[in-house]
C-alpha positions, 0 to 999 in steps of 0.5 A: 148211243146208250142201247144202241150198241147191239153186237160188236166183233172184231174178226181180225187186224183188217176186219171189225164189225158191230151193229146198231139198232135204227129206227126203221132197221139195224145198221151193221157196219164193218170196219175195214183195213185192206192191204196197201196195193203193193203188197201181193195179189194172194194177200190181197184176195184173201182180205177180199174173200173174208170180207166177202164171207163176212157180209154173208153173215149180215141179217137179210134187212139189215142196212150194210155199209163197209167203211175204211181205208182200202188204199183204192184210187178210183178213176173218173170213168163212165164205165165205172158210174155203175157201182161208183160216182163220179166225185173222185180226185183221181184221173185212174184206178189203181189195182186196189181200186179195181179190186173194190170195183169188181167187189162192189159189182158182185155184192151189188154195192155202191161206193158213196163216198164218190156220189157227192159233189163237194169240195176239192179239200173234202174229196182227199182222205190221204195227206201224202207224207212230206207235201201238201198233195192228197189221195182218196183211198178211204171208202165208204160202200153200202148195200145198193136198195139201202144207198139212198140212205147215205146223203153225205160223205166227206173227209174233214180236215180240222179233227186231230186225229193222230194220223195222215188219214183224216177223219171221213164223216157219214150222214144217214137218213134212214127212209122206207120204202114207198108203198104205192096205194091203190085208188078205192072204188067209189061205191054208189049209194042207192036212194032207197027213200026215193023208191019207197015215196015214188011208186013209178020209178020202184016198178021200173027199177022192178022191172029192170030187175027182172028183165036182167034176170031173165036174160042172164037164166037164158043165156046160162051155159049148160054145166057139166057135174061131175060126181063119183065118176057119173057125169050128169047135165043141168039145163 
């Protein structure tokens, strides 16, 4: 990671940013920490439309992925295979996770860490305090042409880390794009030796020259000239 650090900006207590140098582009990553769904709509709002203005702020060819804990259940419904996969332990969306739908959808995001079929014990990110049940509240979104990217999200259970959140792990393949080539033209060689040595096939190819060439002087069109403001014709 030496050199590969190359800004880092901590907004405030929900929101932090830095940028990586990659291979073929930069990563900017935000951290982010969204108020627990039962806290108030306006503070709710306001997480959202900072968020918003700090992807704004993102170079154009930069790979964004926002990561973090957004207390947001998404449900296993067809209408939301649009910015989200179908991977989620969760039967309904709760109002937090309906709000990082509607967030995705407008930035034309993709919520990742629902895209991979795993197992039951990577999908949680949450240990509910007192019982062995778990919640997926952690997300991992990211930039829609830049999704690809992204071939693995999971939470893993064994790091210590200090807390009932455990540890989610991204995999990143940077790739570019395909640029579709088109098909050269064959270009065809004349035997220039041949009609040098064969007198015969020289004066027919002459002679073809010449009849292709009368018929085009024929059928020219009549072009009209026009020179300081006089119109003249050439037959």
């Amino acid at each position: 990671m030496k050199g590969g650090l190359l800004d880092f900006d901590p907004q405030n207590n929900s929101l932090c940013k830095f940028r990586l140098k990659g291979r073929f582009r930069n990563i900017t990553v935000i951290s982010a920490h969204a108020p627990t769904n039962n806290k108030d709509d306006q503070e709710k709002e306001r997480f959202y439309e900072n968020l918003e203005e700090l992807c704004y702020r993102i170079p154009r060819h930069d790979m964004l992925i926002i990561m973090g804990d957004f207390d947001a259940k998404l449900g296993n419904k067809e209408y939301l295979q649009l910015v989200a996969g179908p991977c989620t332990i969760h039967d309904s969306s709760n109002e937090n996770g309906n709000m990082l739908i509607q967030f995705a959808i407008r930035n034309k995001l993709i919520v990742k860490s629902t895209m991979f079929p795993t197992k039951h014990i990577h999908l949680g990110t949450r240990r509910i305090p007192g019982s062995n049940e778990v919640n997926q509240i952690d997300h991992v979104v990211a930039t829609s042409h830049h999704s690809s990217s992204v071939i693995d999200v999971r939470s893993c259970r064994g790091p210590n880390c200090d807390s009932d959140h455990y540890l989610v792990k991204i995999r990143l393949r940077e790739r570019i794009a395909n640029v579709q080539k088109t098909p050269r033209r064959k270009t065809r060689k004349w035997d220039v030796e041949k009609l040098q040595k064969d007198t015969t096939q020289r004066d027919e190819y002459q002679k073809a020259l010449d009849l292709k060439s009368k018929q085009k002087t024929e059928g020219e069109e009549e072009i009209v000239y026009k020179r300081d403001g006089n119109i003249w014709n050439r037959q």
